[in-house]
N, C-alpha and C positions, 0 to 999 in steps of 0.2 A: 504494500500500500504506500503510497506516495505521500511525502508531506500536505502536498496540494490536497488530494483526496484527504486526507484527516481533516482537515481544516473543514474543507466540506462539508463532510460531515458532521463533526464538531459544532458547526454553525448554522448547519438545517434541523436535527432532529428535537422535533418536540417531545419533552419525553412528559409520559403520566402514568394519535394521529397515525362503459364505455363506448358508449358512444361519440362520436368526435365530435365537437362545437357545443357540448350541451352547455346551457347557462343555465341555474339555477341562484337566483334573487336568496339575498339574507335571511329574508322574511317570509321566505316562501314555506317556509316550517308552520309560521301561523294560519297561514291559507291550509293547510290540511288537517286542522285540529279540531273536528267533528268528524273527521273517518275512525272507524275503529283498528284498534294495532294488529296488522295480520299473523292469525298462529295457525298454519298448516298442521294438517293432522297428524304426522309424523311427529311421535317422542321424542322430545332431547332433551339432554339432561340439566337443562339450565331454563325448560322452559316456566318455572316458578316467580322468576324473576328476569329474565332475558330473552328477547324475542330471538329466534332461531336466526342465524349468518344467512339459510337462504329464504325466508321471507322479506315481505316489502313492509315495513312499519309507516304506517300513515300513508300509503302509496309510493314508495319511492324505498329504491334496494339499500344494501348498507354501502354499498360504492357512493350513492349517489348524497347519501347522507356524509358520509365522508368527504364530499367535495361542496356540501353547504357549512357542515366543520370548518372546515377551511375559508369558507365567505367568511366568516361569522368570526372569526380569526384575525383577517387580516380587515377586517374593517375598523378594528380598535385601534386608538392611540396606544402609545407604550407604557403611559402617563395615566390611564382609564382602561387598566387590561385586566379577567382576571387570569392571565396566562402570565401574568407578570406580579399578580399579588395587588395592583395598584388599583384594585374595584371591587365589590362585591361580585357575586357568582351571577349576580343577575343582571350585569352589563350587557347591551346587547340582544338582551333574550327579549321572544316573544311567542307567543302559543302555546300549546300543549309540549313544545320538545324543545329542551334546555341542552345548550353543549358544556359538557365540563372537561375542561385538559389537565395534563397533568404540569412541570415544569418545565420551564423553559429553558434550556442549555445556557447559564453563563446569567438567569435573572432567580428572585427569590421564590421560592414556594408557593402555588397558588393560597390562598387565603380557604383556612381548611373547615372554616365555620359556613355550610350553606344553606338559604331556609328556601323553599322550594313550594309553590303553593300544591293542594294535594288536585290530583289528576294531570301532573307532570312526569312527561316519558324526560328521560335523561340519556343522552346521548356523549359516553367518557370515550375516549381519548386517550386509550391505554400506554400505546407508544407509535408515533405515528412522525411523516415527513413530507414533504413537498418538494417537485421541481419545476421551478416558473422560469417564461422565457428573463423576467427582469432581476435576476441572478444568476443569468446566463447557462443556465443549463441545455439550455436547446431551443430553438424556435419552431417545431416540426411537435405532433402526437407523440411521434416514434422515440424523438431524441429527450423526447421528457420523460417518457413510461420507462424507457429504458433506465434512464438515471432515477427514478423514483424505486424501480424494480431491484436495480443492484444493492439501493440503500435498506429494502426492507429485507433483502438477504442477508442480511448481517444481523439481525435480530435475533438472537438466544432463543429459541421455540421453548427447550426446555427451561426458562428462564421465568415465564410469563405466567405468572399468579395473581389472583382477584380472589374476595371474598364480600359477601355483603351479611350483615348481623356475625362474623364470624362463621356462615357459611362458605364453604369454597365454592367456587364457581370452575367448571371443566372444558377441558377440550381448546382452550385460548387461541391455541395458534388456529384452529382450525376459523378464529372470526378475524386472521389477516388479509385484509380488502382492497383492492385498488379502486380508486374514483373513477368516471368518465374524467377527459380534457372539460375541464371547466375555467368560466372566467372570473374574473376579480376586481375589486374598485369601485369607485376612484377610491385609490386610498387617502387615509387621513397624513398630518402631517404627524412626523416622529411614529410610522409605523412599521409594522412586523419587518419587511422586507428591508429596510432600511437597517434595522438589528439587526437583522440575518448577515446585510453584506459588509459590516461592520468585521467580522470573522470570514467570510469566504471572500474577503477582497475585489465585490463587483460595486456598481457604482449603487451610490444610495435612491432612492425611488421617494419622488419630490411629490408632494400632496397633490394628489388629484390623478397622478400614474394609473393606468388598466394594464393587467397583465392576466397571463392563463398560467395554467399549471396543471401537473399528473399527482397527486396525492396516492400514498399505499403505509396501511397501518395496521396494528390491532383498535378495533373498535367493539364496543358493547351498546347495545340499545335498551335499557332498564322501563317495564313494565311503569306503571305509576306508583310509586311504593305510600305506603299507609302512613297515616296520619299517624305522627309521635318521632321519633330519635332513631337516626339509622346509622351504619357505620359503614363505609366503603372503603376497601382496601386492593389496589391495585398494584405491581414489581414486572418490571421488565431490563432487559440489559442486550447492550451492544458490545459485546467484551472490542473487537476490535479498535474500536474509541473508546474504550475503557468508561464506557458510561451506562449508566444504575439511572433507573426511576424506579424511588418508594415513595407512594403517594397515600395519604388516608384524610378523607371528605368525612365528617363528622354534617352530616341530614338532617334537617329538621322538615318536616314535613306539615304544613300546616291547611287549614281550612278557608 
């Protein structure tokens, strides 16, 4: 692995994150929140609390969810994130599906107290990454999936532990997802991408920038959980960049 590549990486992965040209809007989580969350009939073993990796929650796959994670992401300030610790959990959000991340390489721990109103699906962000043309990864589908593809190859499979109430949660690598190419923007000033190339050395992305991207991660889609104190616990690792995510979301779930 190359310094360059470390750096890279070092500088994209968020830890706790196809169709070509799709765009899916911020907010477009809100517009689906009178569908009910789909459970196919097939058992799985998480289905008490996590919708199955291949059903569509609210209309829309966990790819695609994965690539409004990522809207919802890079529409914050760095200043008003809580991917950076600097907002409550409820910045940004809207409708029935809340995203929660984990930390961000190089910022502090998200803010582990979230209150959550009840009949909210939660969409975490166990260990996940992005590659957009405005950090130069590629300006083509191919040349971004690709660079998204080789980063989440490097994710510890056997690494990847969840638990919610001190339940464990199974099967993890089997919910790693790639996005559709989706787009971005305009972003704010002092945001994600500008952090990012603060470390992977591209140029910074000036308030109002559009850009696209390939996202591929571990993700989970969390049922509505019950009113009262919940406890989430998520662990992932990239040994190659010698990087750990342990994250725990202390829930409160209200009426």
């Amino acid at each position: 692995m190359t310094d360059g590549l470390r750096i890279r990486i070092r500088g994209m992965l968020l830890l706790g994150a196809a169709a070509s040209g799709l765009t899916i809007a911020p907010s477009f989580a809100g517009d689906l929140g009178n569908q009910p969350l789909s459970k196919p009939g097939a058992k799985h073993a998480n289905d008490a609390s996590v919708a199955p990796v291949q059903s569509n929650p609210y209309g829309m796959s966990y790819g695609e969810w994965s690539a409004a994670w990522w809207q919802w992401a890079f529409s914050l300030p760095k200043d008003h994130s809580p991917l950076f610790g600097t907002a409550d959990c409820n910045a940004g959000q809207s409708g029935r599906i809340w995203f929660l991340p984990g930390a961000v390489l190089g910022g502090p721990t998200p803010r582990q107290d979230c209150t959550v109103r009840q009949g909210t699906s939660l969409f975490v962000a166990v260990i996940n990454a992005e590659c957009s043309n405005l950090e130069g990864s590629g300006n083509t589908e191919g040349e971004l999936r690709g660079c998204a593809d080789f980063i989440s190859s490097l994710i510890d499979k056997n690494s990847l532990r969840a638990s919610l109430d001190g339940e464990p949660l199974t099967d993890l690598s089997n919910y790693l997802v790639e996005s559709p190419l989706f787009s971005f923007g305009p972003l704010p000033d002092n945001n994600l991408i500008t952090f990012f190339c603060l470390t992977e050395m591209c140029l910074p992305a000036t308030e109002g920038s559009k850009g696209y991207a390939v996202g591929a991660g571990v993700y989970l889609m969390f049922h509505p959980l019950s009113v009262g104190s919940h406890t989430l616990t998520f662990h992932g690792e990239v040994p190659a960049a010698g990087l750990v995510v342990d994250t725990t979301y202390n829930l409160r779930i209200k009426l």
